[in-house]
C-alpha positions in Angstrom: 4.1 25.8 -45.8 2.0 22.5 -46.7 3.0 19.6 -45.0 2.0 16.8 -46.9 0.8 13.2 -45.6 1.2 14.4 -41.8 0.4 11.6 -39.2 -0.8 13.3 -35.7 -1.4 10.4 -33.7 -0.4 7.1 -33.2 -2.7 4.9 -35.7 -4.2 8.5 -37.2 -4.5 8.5 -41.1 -2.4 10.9 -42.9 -3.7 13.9 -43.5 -2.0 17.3 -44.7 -0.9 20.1 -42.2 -1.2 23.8 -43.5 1.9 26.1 -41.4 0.9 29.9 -41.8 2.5 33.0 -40.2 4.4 30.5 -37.6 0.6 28.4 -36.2 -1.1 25.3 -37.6 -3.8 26.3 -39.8 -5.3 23.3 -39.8 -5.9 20.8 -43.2 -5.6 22.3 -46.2 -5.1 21.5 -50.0 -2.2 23.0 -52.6 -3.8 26.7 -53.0 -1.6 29.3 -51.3 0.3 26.8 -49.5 4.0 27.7 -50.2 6.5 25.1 -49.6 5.5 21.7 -50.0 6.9 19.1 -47.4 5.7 15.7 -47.9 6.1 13.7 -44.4 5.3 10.3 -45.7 3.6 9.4 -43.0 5.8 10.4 -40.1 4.4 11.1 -37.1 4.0 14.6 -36.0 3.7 15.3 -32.3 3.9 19.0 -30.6 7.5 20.5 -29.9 9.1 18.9 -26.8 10.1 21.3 -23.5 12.6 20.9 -21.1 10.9 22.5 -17.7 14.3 22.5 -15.6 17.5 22.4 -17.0 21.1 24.0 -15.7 22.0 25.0 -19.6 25.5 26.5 -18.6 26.2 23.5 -16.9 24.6 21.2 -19.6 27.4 22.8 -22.2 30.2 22.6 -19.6 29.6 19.0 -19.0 29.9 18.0 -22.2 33.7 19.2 -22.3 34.4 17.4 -18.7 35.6 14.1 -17.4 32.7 12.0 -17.4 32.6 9.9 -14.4 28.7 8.5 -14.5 30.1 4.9 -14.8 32.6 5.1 -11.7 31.3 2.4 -8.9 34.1 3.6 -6.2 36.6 6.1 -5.7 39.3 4.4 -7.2 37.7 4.0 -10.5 37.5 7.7 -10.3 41.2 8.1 -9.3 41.8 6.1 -12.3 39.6 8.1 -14.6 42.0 10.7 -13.5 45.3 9.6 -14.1 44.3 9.1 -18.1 43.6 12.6 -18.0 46.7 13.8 -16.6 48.8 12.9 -19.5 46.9 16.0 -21.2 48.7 19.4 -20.6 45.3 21.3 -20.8 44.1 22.6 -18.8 45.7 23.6 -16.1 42.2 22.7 -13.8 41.2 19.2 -14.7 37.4 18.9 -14.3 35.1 15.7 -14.1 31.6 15.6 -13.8 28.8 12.9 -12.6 30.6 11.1 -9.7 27.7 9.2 -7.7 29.4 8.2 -4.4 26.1 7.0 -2.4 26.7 3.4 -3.3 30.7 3.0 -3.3 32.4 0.9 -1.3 35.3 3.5 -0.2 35.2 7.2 0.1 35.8 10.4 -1.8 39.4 11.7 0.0 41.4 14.7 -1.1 44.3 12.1 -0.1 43.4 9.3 -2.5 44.1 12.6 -5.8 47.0 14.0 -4.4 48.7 11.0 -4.5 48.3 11.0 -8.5 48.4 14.9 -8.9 50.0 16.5 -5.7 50.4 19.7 -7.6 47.8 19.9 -10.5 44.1 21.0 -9.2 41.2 18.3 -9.5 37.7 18.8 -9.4 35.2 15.8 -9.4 31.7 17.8 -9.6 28.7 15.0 -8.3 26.1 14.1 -10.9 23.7 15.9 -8.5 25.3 19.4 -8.6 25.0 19.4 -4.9 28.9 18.4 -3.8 32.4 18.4 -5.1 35.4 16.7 -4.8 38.9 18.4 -4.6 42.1 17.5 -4.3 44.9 19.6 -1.7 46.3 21.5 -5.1 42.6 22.7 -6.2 41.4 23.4 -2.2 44.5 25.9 -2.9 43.8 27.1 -6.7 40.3 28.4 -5.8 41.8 29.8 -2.3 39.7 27.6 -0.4 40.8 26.5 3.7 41.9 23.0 4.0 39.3 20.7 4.1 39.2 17.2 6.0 38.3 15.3 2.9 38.4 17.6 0.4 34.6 16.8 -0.6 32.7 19.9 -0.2 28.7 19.8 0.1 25.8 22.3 -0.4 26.7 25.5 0.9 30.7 24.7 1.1 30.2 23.7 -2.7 27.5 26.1 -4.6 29.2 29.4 -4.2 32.2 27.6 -6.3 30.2 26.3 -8.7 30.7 28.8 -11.3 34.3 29.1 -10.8 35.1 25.6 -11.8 35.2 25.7 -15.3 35.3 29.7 -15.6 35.7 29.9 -19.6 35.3 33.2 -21.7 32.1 34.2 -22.2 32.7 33.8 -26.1 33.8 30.0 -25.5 30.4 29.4 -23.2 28.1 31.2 -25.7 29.8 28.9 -28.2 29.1 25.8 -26.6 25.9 26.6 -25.4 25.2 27.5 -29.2 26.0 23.7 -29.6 24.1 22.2 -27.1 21.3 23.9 -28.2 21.2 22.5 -31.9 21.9 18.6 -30.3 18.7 19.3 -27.8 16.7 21.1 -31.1 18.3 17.5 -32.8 16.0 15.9 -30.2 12.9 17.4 -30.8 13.7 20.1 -28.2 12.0 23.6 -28.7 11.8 25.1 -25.2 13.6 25.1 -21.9 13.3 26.4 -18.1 16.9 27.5 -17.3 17.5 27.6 -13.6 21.1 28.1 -14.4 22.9 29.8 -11.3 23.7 33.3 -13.4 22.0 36.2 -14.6 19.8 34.5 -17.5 17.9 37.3 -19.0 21.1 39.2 -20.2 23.0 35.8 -20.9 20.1 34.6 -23.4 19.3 38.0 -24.7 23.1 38.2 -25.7 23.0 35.1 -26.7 19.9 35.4 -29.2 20.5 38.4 -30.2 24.0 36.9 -31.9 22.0 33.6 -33.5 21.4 31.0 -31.1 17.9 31.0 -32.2 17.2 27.0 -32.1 15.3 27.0 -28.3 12.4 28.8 -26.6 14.0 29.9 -23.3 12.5 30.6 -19.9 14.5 32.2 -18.1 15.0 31.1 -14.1 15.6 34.4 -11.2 17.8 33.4 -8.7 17.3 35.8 -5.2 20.5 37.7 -5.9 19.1 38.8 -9.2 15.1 39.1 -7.9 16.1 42.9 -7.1 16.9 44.0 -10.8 14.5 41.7 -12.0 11.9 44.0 -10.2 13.7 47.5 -10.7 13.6 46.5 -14.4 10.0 45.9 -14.4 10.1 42.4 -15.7 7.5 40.1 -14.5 7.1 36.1 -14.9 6.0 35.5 -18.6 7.1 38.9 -20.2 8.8 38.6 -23.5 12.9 40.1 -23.5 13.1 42.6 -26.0 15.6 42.0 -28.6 15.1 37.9 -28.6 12.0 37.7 -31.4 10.2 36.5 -28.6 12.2 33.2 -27.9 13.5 34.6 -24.3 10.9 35.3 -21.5 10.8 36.0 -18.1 10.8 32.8 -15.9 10.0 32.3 -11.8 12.1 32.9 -9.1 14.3 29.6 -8.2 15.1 28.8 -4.7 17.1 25.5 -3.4 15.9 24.9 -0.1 17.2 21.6 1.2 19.8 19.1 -0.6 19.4 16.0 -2.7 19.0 12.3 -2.5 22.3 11.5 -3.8 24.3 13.9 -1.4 22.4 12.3 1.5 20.9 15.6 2.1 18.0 16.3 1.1 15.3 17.2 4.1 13.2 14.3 5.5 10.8 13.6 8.3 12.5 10.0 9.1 16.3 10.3 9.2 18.9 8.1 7.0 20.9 5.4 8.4 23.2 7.7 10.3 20.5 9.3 12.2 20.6 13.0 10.4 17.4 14.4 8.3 19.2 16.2 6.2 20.0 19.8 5.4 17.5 22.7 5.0 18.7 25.7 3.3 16.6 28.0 3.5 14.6 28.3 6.2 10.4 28.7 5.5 10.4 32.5 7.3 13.4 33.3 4.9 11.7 31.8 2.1 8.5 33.4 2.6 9.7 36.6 2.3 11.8 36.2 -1.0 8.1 34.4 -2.7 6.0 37.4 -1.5 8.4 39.9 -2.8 8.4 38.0 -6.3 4.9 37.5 -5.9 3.7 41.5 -5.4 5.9 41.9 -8.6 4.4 40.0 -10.8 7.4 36.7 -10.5 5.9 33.2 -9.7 8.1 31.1 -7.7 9.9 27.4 -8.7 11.0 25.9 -5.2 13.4 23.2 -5.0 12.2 20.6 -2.7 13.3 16.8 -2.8 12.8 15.5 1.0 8.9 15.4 1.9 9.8 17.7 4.8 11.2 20.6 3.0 8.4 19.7 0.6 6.2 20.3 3.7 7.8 23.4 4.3 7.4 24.8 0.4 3.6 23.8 0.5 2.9 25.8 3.6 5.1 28.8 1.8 2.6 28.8 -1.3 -0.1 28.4 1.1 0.1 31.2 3.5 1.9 33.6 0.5 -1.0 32.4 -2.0 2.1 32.4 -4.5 2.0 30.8 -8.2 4.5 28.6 -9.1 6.0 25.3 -8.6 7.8 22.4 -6.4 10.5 21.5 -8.2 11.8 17.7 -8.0 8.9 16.4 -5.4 11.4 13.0 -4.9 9.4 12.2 -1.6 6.1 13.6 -0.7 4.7 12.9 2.8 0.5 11.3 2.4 -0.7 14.2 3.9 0.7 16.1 1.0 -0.1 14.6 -2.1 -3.7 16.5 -1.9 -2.3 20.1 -1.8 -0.7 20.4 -5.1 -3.7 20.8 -6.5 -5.7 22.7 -3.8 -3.2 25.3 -3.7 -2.4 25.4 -7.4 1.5 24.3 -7.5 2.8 22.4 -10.2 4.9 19.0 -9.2 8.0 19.6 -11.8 9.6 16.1 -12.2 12.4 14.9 -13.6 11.4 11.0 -13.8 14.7 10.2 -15.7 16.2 10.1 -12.0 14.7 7.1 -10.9 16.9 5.5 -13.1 19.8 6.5 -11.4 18.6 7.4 -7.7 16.2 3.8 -7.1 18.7 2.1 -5.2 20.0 5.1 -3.3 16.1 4.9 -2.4 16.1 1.7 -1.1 18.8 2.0 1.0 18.5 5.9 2.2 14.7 6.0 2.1 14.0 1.9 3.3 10.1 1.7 3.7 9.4 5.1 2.5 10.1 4.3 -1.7 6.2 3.9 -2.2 6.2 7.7 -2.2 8.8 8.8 -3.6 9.3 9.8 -7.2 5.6 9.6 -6.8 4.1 10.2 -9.8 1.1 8.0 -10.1 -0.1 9.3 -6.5 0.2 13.1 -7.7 -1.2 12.6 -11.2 -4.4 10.7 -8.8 -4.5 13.7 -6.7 -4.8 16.0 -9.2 -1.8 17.7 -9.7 -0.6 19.8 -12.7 3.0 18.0 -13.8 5.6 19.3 -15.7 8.5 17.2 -16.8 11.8 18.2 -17.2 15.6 16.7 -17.2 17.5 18.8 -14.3 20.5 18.9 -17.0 23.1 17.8 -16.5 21.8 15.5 -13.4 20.3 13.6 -16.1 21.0 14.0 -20.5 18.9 16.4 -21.6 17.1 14.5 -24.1 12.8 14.6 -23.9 12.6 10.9 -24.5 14.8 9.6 -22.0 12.3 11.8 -19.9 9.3 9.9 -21.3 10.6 6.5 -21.9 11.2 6.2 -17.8 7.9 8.6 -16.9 5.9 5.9 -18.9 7.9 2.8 -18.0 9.4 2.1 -14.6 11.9 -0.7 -15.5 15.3 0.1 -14.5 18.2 -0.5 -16.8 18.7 -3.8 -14.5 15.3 -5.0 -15.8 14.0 -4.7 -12.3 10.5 -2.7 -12.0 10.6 -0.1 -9.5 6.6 0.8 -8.3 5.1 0.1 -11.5 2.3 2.2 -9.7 3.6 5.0 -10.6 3.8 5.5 -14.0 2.2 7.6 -16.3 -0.3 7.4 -19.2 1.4 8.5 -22.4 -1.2 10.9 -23.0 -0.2 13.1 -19.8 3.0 12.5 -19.7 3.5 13.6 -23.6 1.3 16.4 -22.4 3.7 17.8 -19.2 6.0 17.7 -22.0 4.8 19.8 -24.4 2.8 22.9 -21.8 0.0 20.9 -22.3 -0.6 19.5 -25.4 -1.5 15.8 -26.1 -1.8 16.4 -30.1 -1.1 19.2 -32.7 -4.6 21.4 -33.1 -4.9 23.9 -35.1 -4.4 27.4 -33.9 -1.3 26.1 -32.2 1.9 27.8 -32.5 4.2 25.4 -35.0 6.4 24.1 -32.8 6.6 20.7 -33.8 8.4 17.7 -33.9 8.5 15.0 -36.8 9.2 11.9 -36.0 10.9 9.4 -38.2 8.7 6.9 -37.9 4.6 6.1 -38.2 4.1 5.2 -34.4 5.7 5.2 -31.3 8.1 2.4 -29.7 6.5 -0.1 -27.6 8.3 -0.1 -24.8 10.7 2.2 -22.5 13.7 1.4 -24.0 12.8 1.6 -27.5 10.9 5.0 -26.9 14.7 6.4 -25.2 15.9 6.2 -28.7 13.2 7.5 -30.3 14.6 8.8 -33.9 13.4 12.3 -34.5 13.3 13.3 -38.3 12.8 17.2 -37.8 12.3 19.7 -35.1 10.1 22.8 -35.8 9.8 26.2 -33.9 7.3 29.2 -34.8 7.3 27.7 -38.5 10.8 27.5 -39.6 12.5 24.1 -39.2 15.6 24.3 -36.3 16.9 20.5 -37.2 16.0 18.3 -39.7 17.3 17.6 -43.6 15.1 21.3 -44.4 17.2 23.0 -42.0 18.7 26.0 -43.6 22.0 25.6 -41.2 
């Protein structure tokens, strides 16, 4: 393929693009070229990943009750009721309640008095809590609960049993999630789903969902078979034209900002420090075992404490891998990432929504947390990614607020920590600032000659094709 009058940087001339055996071979005239693609112009930047996404959840969302644009508990109850007057289902399921600002609380009380009978499940934007009502607390055989909102370890093991669907209906929908992220400019993702990944996306691929490059996340439960089957991190799944690999190992070890619970040195407001999950003895032993196999290791760690903790686990186990969120990083910190290695995997599109849970829960601490700038000056490796459904999975919602740290209020939240484009494009892509040849064609074409100007404008950035391994996954050339 030949594609004509290709732009590759902002403010570039046009030059054309030759695709061969699924890599850029670099400029090239007519002879032997194939299909001819004339780009006008369009601005063609490498394929965009996704380096932490829950794509299960990601699907399932999209069929919930959204509740991001609640401010109380009564706005949710009344979300509610409109839903009620639908027979189906028999569950009723809403996602993206954020209760760290309301001014009332989350009670089982406050939904039984609108469904006393009919089992409701509020799921926090965060994944990290729930919200039930008396008749659901019953449904999923669960003890009575005080409030009926369950967090971390009360919650997670019932995470996949809230919107349980056949595994035909899931594939479907995660079959259309993944052509509206490949719509996007999309062409990889890191799934840290909570499920067994490498069989789910070898099925999966094997019956056409072929759109997405997919990493595939080991939770500890499945680190055993993961070993016994020989797999190590970065091995290709048989079966999946090499679009499913092998991913790390993915362990939660403390909570998050908007459940109050993520592990910190200075306590919140009401004096606790939040929770840890996994204690660092525990957790040295799971990232040893994946280590001496071959597995790296992607630790969740949002408080600076538990990201304390995490550091001195890839210290003393001399692990590979990554801390995954980073939200608050002690000084003493900062420095590590790149002595020891670990990649800081962000997810910057949670400022947006977490900055004034920061001011209030982490008052005179905010100039390190979501610290970017400080770990981009310390040398750290970054990775960007969406934490789906926490945030839409959409790459330039990621780099709009990575670049640009005005808030939707207009407000500028530590300006200091923003990134160039250059390296943020380039935590986006595995690395790459520009397309070179010799680089596998995973591309994305822009419709347009430049990039937006500011934050906003670069959110809604309007993507005229996607590209993966040479054959176009969205775009008007798009077989399907």
């Amino acid at each position: 393929m030949l594609l004509r009058q290709a732009r590759l940087a902002p403010g570039a001339d046009p030059a054309d693009l030759r695709i061969h055996d699924g890599r850029v071979g670099g400029s090239a005239g007519d002879d032997g070229a194939g299909e001819v693609v004339d780009l006008g112009g369009r601005l063609v930047l490498p394929g965009l990943w996704d380096s932490h996404v829950h794509f299960d959840q990601w699907a399932l969302s999209q069929a919930a009750l959204d509740l991001s644009g609640a401010r109380s508990a009564a706005e949710v109850v009344a979300l509610f009721a409109t839903r009620l007057e639908e027979p189906e289902p028999d569950v009723v399921v809403a996602h993206g309640f954020r209760d760290g600002l309301w001014p009332d609380e989350p009670n089982a009380a406050l939904l039984d008095a609108i469904a006393p009978h009919r089992p409701l499940v509020a799921v926090s934007a965060d994944l990290h809590s729930a919200w039930l009502n008396t008749a659901a607390l019953q449904h999923f055989s669960l003890a009575p609960h005080p409030t009926g909102l369950l967090r971390e370890a009360e919650f997670m093991p019932l995470m996949n049993e809230l919107q349980r669907v056949d595994p035909d209906v899931l594939d479907r929908w995660v079959d259309e999630a993944a052509r509206a992220v490949a719509a996007r400019g999309v062409v990889g993702i890191v799934d840290f789903e909570i499920a067994d990944n490498i069989t789910a996306w070898s099925r999966r691929i094997t019956a056409g969902t072929d759109r997405l490059r997919v990493r595939c996340g080991i939770w500890p439960q499945w680190l055993d078979a993961t070993i016994d089957a020989g797999w190590r991190t970065g091995d290709e799944i048989p079966g999946t034209g090499g679009l499913a690999t092998v991913g790390p190992m993915k362990v939660i070890v403390d909570g998050s900002l908007g459940t109050r619970t993520a592990y910190c040195h200075d306590p919140y407001p009401d004096g606790d420090h939040g929770v840890l999950t996994v204690p660092p003895d525990q957790l040295a032993r799971w990232m040893t075992r994946a280590r001496d196999h071959g597995i790296d290791s992607a630790i969740h760690a949002i408080g600076d404490r538990a990201c304390e903790h995490v550091l001195d686990c890839f210290e003393t186990t001399g692990t590979r891998g990554s801390v995954e969120h980073a939200q608050l990083v002690a000084d003493a910190d900062f420095a590590r990432f790149a002595q020891l290695g670990v990649t800081a995997s962000i997810q910057p599109a949670h400022v947006h929504d977490d900055a004034e849970l920061a001011d209030r829960y982490w008052a005179g601490r905010t100039a390190r947390a979501f610290p970017y700038g400080t770990l981009l000056g310390s040398g750290a490796t970054l990775s960007l990614g969406s934490d789906a459904p926490v945030a839409r999975l959409d790459p330039w919602l990621t780099l709009a607020a990575a670049v640009d740290r005005t808030l939707p209020d207009g407000r500028v939240w530590h300006r200091e920590h923003e990134l160039p484009w250059p390296v943020a494009l380039a935590a986006s892509t595995g690395g790459r600032e520009r397309v070179t040849a010799g680089d596998v064609a995973d591309l994305v074409v822009l419709n347009a000659d430049a990039l937006p100007a500011t934050g906003a404008a670069l959110a809604e950035t309007p993507v005229w094709g996607t590209m993966l391994g040479g054959r176009w996954t969205y775009g008007p050339l798009c077989e399907n």
